[in-house]
Structures are given as C-alpha cells and as structure tokens.
Backbone as CSV, one residue per row, in Angstrom:
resi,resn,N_x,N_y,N_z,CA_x,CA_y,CA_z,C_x,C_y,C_z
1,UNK,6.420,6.868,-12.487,5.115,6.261,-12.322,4.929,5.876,-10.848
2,UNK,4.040,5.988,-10.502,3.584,5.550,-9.155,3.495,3.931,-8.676
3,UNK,4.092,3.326,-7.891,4.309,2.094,-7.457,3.979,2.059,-6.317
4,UNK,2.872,0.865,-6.122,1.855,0.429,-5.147,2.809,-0.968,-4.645
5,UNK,3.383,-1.257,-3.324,3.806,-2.163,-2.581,2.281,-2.746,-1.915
6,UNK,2.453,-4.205,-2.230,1.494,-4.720,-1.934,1.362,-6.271,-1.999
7,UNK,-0.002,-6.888,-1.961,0.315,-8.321,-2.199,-1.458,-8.251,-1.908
8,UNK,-2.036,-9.163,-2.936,-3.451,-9.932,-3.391,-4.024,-10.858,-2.469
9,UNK,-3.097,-11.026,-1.333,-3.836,-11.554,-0.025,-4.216,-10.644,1.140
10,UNK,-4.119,-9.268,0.711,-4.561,-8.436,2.055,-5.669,-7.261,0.891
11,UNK,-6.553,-7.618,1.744,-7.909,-6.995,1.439,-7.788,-4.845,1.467
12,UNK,-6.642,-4.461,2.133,-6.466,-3.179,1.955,-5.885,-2.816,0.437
13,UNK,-4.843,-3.946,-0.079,-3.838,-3.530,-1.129,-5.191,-4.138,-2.366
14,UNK,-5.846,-5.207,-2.158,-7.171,-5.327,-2.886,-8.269,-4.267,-3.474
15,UNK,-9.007,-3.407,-2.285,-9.281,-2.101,-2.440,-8.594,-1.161,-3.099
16,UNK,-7.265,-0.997,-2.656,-6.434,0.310,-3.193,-6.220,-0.308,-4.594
17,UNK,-5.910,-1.360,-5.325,-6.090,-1.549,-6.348,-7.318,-1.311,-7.548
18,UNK,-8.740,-1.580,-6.942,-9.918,-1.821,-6.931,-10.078,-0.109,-7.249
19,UNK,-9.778,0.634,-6.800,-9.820,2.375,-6.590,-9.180,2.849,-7.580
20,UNK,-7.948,2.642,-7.786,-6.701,2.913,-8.799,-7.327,2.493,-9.796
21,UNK,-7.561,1.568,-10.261,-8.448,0.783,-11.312,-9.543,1.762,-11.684
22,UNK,-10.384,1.792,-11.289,-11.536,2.257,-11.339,-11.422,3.592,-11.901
23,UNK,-10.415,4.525,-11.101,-9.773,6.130,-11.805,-9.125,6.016,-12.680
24,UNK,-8.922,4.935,-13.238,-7.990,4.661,-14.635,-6.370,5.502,-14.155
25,UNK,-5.827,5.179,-12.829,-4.528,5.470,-11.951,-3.684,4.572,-12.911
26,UNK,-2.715,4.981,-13.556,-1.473,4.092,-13.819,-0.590,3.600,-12.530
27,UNK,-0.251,2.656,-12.310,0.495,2.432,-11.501,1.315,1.335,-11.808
28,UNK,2.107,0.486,-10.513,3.333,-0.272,-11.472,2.619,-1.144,-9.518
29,UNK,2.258,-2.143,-10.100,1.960,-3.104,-8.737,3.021,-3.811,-8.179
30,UNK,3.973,-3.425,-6.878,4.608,-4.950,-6.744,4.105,-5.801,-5.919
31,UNK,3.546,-6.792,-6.186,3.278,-8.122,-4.993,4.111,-8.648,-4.462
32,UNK,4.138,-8.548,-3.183,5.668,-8.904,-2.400,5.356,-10.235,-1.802
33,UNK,4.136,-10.819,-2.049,4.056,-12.185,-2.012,4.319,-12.815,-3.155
34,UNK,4.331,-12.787,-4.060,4.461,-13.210,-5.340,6.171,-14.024,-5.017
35,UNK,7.133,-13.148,-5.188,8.688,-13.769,-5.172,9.600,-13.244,-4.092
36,UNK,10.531,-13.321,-4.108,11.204,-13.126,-3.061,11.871,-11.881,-2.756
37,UNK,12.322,-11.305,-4.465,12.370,-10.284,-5.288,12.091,-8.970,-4.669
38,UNK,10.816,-9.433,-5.026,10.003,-8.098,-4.380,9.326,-8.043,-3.165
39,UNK,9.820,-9.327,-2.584,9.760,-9.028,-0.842,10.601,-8.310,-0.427
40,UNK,12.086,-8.480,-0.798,13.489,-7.830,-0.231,13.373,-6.676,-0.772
41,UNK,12.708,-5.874,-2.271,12.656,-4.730,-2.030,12.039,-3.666,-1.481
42,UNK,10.724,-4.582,-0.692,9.945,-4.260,-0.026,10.039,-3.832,1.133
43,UNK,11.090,-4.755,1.630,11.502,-4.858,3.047,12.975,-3.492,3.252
44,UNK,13.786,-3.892,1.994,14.671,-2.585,2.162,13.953,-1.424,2.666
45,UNK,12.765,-0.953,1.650,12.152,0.009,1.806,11.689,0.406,2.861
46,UNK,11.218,-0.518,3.461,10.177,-0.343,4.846,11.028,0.008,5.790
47,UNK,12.086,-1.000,5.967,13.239,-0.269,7.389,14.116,0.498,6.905
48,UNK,14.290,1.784,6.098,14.566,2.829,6.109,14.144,3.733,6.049
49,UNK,12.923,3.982,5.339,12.036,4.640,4.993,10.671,5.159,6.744
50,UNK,11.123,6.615,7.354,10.491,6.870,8.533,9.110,6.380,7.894
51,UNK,8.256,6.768,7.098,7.178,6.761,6.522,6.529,5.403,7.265
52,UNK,7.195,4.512,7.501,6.998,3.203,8.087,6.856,2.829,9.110
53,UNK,7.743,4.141,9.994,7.716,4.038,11.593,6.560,3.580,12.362
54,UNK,5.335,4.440,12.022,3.901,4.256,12.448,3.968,2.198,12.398
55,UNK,3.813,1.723,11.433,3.324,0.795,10.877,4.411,-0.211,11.506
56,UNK,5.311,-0.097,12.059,6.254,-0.816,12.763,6.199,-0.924,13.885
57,UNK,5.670,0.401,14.533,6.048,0.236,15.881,4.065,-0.615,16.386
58,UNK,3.015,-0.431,15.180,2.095,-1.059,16.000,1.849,-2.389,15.264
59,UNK,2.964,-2.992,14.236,2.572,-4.443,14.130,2.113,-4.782,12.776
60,UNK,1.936,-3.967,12.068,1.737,-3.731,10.462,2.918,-3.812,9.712
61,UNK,2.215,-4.530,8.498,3.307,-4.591,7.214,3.544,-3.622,7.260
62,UNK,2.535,-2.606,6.846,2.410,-1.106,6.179,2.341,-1.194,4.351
63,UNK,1.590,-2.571,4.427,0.885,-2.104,2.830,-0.627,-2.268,2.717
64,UNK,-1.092,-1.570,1.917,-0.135,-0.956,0.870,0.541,0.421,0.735
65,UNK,1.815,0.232,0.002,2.696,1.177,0.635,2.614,2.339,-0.714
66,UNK,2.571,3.072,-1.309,2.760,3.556,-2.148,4.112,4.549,-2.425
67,UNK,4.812,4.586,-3.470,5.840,5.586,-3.631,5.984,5.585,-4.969
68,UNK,5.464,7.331,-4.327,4.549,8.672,-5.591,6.173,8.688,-6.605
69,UNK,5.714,9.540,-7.635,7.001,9.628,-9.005,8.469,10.809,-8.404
70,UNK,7.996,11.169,-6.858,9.145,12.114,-6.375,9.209,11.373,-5.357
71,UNK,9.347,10.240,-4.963,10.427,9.190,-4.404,9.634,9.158,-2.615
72,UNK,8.721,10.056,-2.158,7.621,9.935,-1.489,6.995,8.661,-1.376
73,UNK,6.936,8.549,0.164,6.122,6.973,0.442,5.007,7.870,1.177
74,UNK,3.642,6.931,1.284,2.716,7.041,1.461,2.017,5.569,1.936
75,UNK,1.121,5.907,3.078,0.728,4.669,3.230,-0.763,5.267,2.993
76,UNK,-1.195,5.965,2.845,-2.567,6.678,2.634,-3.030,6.653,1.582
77,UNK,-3.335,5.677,0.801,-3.982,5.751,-0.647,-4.644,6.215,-0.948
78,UNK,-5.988,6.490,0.382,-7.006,7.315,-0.360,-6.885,8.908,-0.558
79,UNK,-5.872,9.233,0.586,-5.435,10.741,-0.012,-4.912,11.046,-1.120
80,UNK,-4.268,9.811,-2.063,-3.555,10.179,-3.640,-4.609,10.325,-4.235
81,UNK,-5.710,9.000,-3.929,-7.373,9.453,-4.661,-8.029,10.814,-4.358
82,UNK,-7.613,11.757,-3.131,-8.162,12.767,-3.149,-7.423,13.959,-3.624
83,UNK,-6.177,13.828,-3.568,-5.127,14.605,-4.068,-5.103,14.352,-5.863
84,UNK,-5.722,13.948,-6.603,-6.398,13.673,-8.017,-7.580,13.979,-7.808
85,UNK,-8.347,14.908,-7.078,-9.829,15.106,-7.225,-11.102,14.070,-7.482
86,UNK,-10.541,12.911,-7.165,-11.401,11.620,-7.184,-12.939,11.798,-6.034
87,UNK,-13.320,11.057,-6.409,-14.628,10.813,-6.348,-14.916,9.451,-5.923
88,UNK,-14.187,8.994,-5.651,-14.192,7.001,-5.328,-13.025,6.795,-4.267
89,UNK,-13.262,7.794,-2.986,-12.399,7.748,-1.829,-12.775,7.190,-0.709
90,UNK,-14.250,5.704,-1.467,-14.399,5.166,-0.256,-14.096,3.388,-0.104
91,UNK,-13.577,3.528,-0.532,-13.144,1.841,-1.146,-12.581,0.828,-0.010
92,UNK,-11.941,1.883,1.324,-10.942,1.117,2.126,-12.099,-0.004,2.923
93,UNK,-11.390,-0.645,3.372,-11.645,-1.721,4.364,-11.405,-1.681,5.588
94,UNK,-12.112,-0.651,6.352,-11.331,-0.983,7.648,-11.271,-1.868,8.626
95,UNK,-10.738,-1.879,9.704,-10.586,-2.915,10.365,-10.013,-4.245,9.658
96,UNK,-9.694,-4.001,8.561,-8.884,-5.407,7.855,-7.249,-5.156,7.471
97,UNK,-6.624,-4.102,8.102,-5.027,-3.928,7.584,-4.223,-4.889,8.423
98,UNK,-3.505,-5.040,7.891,-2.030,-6.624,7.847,-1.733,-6.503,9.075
99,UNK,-1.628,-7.142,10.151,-1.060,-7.247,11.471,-0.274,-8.112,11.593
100,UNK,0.878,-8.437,12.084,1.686,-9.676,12.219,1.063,-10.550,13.374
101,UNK,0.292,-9.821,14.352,-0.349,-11.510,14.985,-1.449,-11.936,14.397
102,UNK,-1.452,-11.599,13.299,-2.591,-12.464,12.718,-3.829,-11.396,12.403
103,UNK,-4.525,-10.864,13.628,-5.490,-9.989,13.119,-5.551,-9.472,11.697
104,UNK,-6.677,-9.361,11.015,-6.670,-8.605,10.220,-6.611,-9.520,8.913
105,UNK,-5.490,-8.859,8.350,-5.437,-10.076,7.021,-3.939,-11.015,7.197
C-alpha cells in the first residue's frame, strides 16, 4: 500500500491528502508530528534515501514524502495523481512547502 509521510500542520501534506481522498487513493498516513515513532521513521528514511537530497540541501522537510508499494520515494504527489489518470492534479499549494527557517509552513 502506498504510505504518505507527513504531518496535519503543513498545508502541502493537507492538500496531498485532500487529493488522495477525493480519488478514493488508499493510502496508510504517517504523521510524524503526531509521536516520536513516526518521526524517527521518518527521519531514518529521509537521510538515506537520495530521493531527499533535493529537499535537504535547500532546507525542506521533504513532506510529503510518499513511498509507492515497490519501495520508491517520491516527493511529487501530484505525479502519482497523474500516473492514475486523475483528473484532480491541482490541489498543491504552492509557495507553502516546510522550510526549516520558518518560511512556509
């Protein structure tokens, strides 16, 4: 099943939920604000995983993170919505993704 890395205080992983939802997307949500849990597996993920590089080197969480049912990370949600022939590939928010100085969300 497809698992969305994420957390209900950033307005990108909000949308990508909001989208998924809407296509009736199964997915398996982890909120990595929620516990600690699923911060650390969050975080394993992120510093090994190149997929992340981008999102590291300019200051981003890099969620929401997605990783498809063949072990594939993705930070591009709306391409899984287009890669399912969707029709509701406009949901993002831009100018609102996670920055660590604050910008954003």
């Amino acid at each position: 099943m497809l698992k969305v890395y994420g957390s209900d205080l950033c307005p990108d992983c909000v949308a990508c939920k909001a989208a998924f939802d809407a296509e009736n997307i199964s997915y398996d949500f982890v909120n990595i604000t929620s516990n600690m849990r699923n911060l650390k597996e969050f975080l394993k993920l992120r510093d090994s995983d190149p997929a992340f590089d981008s999102a590291r080197q300019n200051g981003y969480v890099g969620i929401p993170a997605l990783q498809k049912t063949d072990g594939s990370i993705t930070l591009d949600w709306e391409s899984c919505l287009k890669e399912r022939d969707s029709s509701k590939a406009s949901f993002a928010q831009t100018g609102s993704a996670c920055r660590i100085d604050g910008s954003g969300c």
